[in-house]
C-alpha positions as CSV (number, residue, x, y, z in Angstrom):
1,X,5.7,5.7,37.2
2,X,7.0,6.7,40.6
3,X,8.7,3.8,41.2
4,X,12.3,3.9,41.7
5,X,12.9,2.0,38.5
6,X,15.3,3.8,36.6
7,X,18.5,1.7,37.2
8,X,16.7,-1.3,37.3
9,X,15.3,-0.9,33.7
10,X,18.7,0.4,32.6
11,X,20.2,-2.2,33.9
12,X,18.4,-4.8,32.5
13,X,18.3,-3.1,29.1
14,X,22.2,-3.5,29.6
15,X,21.8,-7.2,29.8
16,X,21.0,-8.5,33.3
17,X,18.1,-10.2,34.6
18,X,16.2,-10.2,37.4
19,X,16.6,-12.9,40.6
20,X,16.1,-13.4,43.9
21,X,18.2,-12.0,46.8
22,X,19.5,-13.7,49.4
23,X,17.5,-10.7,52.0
24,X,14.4,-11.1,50.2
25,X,13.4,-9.2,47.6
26,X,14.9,-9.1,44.1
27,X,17.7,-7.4,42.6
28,X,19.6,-7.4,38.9
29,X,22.6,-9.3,38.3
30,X,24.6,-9.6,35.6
31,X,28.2,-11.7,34.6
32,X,30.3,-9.6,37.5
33,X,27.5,-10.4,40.5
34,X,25.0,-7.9,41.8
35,X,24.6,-4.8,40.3
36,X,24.3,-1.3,42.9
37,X,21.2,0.3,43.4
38,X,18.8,-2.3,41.9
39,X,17.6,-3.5,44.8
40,X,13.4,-4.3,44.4
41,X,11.8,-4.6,48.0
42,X,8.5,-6.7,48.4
43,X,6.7,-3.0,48.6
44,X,8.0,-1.7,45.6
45,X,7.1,-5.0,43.6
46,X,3.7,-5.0,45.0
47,X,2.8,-1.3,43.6
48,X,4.8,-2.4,40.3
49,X,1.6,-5.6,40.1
50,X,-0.9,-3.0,41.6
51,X,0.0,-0.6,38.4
52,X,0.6,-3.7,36.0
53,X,-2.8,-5.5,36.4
54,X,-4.6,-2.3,35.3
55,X,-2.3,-2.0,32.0
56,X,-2.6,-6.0,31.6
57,X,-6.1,-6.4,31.8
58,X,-7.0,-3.4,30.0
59,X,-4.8,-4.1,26.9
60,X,-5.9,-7.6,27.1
61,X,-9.3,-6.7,26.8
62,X,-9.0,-3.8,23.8
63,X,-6.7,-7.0,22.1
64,X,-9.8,-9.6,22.5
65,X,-12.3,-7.3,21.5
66,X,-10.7,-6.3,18.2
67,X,-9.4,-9.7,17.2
68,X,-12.4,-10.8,17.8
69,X,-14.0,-8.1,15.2
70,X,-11.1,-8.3,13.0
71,X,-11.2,-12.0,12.2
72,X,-14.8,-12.8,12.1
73,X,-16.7,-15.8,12.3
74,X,-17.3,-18.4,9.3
75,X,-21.4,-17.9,10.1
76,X,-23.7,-20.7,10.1
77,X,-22.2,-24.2,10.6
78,X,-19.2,-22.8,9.0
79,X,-20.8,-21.8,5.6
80,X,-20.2,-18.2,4.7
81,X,-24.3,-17.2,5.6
82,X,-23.4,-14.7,8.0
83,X,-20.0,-14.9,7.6
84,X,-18.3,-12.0,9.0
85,X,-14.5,-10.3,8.9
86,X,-12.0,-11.2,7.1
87,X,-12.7,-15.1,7.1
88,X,-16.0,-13.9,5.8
89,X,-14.6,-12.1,2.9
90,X,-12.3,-14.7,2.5
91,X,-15.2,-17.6,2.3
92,X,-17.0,-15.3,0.1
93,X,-13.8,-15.0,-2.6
94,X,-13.8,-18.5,-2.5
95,X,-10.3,-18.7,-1.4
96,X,-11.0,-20.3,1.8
97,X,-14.1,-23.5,2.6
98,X,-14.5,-23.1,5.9
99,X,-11.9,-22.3,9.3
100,X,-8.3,-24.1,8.7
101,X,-7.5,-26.4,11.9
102,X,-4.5,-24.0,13.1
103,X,-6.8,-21.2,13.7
104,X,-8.4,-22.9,16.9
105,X,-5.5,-24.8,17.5
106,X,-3.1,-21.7,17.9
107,X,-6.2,-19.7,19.8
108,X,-6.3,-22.4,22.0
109,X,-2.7,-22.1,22.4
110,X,-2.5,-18.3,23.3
111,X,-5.3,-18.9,25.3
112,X,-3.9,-21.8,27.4
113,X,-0.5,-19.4,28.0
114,X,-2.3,-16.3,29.0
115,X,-4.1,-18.5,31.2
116,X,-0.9,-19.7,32.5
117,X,0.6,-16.1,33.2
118,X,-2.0,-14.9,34.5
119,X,-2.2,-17.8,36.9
120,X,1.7,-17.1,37.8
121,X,0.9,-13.7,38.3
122,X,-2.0,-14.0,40.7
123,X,0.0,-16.4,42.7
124,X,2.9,-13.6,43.0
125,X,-0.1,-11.1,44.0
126,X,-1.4,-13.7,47.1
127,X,1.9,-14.1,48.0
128,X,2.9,-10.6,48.5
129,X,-0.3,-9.5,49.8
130,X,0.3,-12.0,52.8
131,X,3.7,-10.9,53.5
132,X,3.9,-9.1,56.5
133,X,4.4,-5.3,56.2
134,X,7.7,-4.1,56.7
135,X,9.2,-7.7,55.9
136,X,10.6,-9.2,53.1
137,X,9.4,-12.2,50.4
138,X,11.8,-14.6,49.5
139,X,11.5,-14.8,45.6
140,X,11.6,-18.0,43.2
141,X,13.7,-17.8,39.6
142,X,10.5,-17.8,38.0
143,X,8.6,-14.8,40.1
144,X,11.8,-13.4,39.2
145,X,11.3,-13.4,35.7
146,X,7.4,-12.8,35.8
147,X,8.7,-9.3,37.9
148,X,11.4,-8.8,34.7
149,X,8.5,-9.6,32.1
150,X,6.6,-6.9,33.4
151,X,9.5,-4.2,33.7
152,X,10.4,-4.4,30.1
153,X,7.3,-4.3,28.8
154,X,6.3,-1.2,31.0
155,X,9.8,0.1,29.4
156,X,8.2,-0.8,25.9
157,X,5.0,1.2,26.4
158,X,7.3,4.0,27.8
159,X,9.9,4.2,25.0
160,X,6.7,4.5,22.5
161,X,4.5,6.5,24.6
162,X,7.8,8.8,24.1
163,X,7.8,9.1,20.2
């Protein structure tokens, strides 16, 4: 990534988070104040979204699609005709009757937080797409950790793309 994110990320891995600055912008700080050179402007963040949202919704959708394939369905009215992945070979084995309750319930659950980030994140997108050019966003605590999210999971996917 061409981003200047070097000290950033190590200075996060090195225990600081992410907040607003006073000037705009965000920068890492950590028990002794703000650290040197970790300064994020409002441009750099916005090609840091522009890059993440391709990763994001590409990974998301790879993830539904083979969950999705994966699990299976418990077929028709939840008998196992045309019963498919594993809660079909499960229904099949007998070991299961039909869908347990937490299934939907914690689907519903990952589904209503995705929704949620991704909400958070488009609302950081509109507001940095209507900041000026050349000026500076003031930041919230919690854009500031949506912005941290994203930087250590792009540090993930670098440190395994690595290996």
């Amino acid at each position: 990534m061409p981003l200047p994110l070097v000290p950033i990320i190590a200075a996060l891995a090195a225990g600081g988070s992410l907040v607003p600055h006073a000037a705009g912008g965000m920068i890492v700080t950590s028990a002794g104040g703000y650290i040197a050179g970790t300064y994020l402007s409002t441009a750099t963040i916005t090609a840091l979204l522009a890059g993440g949202a391709t990763a994001i919704g590409t990974g998301a959708a790879v993830v539904s699609g083979a969950a999705a394939g994966i699990i299976g369905s418990a077929g028709i009215f939840g008998t196992t005709i045309g019963a498919s992945g594993i809660t079909g070979v499960l229904m099949s084995a007998g070991i299961i009757a039909s869908t347990p309750v937490w299934v939907p319930v914690a689907v519903a659950g990952a589904g209503a937080g995705v929704g949620y980030g991704a909400f958070r994140y488009y609302m950081l997108r509109k507001k940095l797409q209507a900041t000026p050019a050349g000026e500076e966003a003031h930041f919230s605590e919690g854009e500031a950790r949506v912005v941290e999210w994203l930087l250590r999971r792009f540090t993930k996917k670098s440190d395994s793309d690595k290996a």
